[in-house]
C-alpha positions as CSV (number, residue, x, y, z in Angstrom):
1,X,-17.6,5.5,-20.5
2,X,-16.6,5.1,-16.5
3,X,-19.2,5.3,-14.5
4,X,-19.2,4.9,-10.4
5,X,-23.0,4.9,-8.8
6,X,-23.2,4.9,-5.4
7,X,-26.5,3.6,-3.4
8,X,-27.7,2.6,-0.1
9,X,-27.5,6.4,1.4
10,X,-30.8,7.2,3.8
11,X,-31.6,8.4,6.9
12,X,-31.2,6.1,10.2
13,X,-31.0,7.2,14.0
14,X,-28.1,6.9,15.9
15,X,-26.7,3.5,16.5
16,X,-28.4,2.0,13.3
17,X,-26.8,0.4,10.3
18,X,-26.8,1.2,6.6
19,X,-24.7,-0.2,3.9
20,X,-23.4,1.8,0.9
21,X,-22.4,0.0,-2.5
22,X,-20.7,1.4,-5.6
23,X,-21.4,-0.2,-8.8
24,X,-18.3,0.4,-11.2
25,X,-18.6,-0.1,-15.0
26,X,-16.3,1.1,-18.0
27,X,-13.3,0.3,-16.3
28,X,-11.1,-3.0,-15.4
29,X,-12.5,-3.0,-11.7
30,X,-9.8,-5.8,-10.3
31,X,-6.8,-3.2,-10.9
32,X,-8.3,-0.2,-9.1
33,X,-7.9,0.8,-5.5
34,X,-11.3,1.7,-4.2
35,X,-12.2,4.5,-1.6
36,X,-15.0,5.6,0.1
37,X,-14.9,9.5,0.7
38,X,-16.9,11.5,2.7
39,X,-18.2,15.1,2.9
40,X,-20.1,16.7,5.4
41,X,-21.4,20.6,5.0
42,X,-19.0,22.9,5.6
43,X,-16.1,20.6,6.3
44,X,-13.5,19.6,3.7
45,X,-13.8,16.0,2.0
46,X,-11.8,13.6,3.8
47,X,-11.0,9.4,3.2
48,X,-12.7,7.3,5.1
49,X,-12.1,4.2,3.5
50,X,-9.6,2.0,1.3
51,X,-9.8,-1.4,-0.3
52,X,-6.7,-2.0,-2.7
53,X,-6.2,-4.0,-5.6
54,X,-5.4,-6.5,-3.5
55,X,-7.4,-6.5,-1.0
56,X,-5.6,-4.7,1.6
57,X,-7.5,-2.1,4.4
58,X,-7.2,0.8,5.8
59,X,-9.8,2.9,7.8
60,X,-9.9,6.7,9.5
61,X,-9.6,6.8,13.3
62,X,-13.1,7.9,13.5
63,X,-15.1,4.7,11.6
64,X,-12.3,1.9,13.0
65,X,-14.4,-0.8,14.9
66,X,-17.8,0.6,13.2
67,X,-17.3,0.8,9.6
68,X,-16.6,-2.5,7.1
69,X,-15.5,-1.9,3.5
70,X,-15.6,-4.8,0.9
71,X,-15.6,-5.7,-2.5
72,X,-16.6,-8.1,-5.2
73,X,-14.3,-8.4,-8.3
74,X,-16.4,-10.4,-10.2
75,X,-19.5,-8.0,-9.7
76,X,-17.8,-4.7,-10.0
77,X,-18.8,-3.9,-6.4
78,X,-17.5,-2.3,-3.4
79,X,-19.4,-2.2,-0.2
80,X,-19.3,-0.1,3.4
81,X,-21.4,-1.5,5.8
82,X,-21.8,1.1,8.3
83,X,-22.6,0.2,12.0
84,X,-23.1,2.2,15.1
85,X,-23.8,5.6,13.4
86,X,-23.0,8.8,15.0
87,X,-24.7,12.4,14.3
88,X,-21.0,12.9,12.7
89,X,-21.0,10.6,10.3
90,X,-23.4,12.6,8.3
91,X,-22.3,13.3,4.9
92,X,-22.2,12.5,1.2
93,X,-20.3,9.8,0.6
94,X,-18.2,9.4,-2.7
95,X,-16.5,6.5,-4.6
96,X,-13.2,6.8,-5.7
97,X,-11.8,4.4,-8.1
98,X,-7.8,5.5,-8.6
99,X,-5.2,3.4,-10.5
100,X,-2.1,5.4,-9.9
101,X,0.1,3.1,-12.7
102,X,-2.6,4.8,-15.5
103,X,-3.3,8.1,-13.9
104,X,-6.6,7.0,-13.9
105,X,-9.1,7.9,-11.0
106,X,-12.9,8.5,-10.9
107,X,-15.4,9.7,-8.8
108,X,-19.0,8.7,-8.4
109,X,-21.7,11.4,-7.6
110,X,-22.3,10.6,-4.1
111,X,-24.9,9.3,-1.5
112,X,-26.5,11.5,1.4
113,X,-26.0,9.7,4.4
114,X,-28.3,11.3,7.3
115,X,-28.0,9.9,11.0
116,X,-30.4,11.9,13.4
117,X,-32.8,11.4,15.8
């Protein structure tokens, strides 16, 4: 059974910090690209972060310079540490695990991420 949990989600004030982690179990964690996802109300989801197998980044325009994704192989861990927050970057955030060789990919239920004053 796959599961993806995701924790760390809160409320902070603008130019604060939080850090998100997804704990992955059920599935061979090393060979799965990890994303973090985002959806705020009303909007459409969109990708905000990606870790592959191998380790390689890439980040949306809006969270360059702000946002740091991670992860731990041995643990079954990704991170995002989150800094400067914005009012926009309120959302649920998601975990994606996707392994495109086995048609595989998972989601996680999500994390509320609130950043007001």
């Amino acid at each position: 059974q796959v599961q993806l949990v995701e924790s760390g989600g809160g409320l902070v004030q603008p130019g604060g910090s939080l850090r998100l982690s997804c704990a992955a179990s059920g599935i061979i964690f090393s060979v799965y690209d990890m994303t973090w996802y985002r959806q705020a109300p009303g909007k459409q989801r969109e990708l905000v972060t990606t870790i592959t197998s191998g380790g390689r980044t890439n980040y949306a325009d809006s969270v360059k310079g702000r946002f740091t994704i991670s992860r731990d192989n041995v643990k079954n861990m990704m991170y995002l540490q989150m800094n400067s927050l914005k009012p926009e970057d309120t959302a649920v955030y998601y975990c994606n695990a996707d392994n495109t060789f086995y048609s595989h990919n998972y989601w996680g239920q999500g994390t509320q991420v609130t950043v007001s004053s």
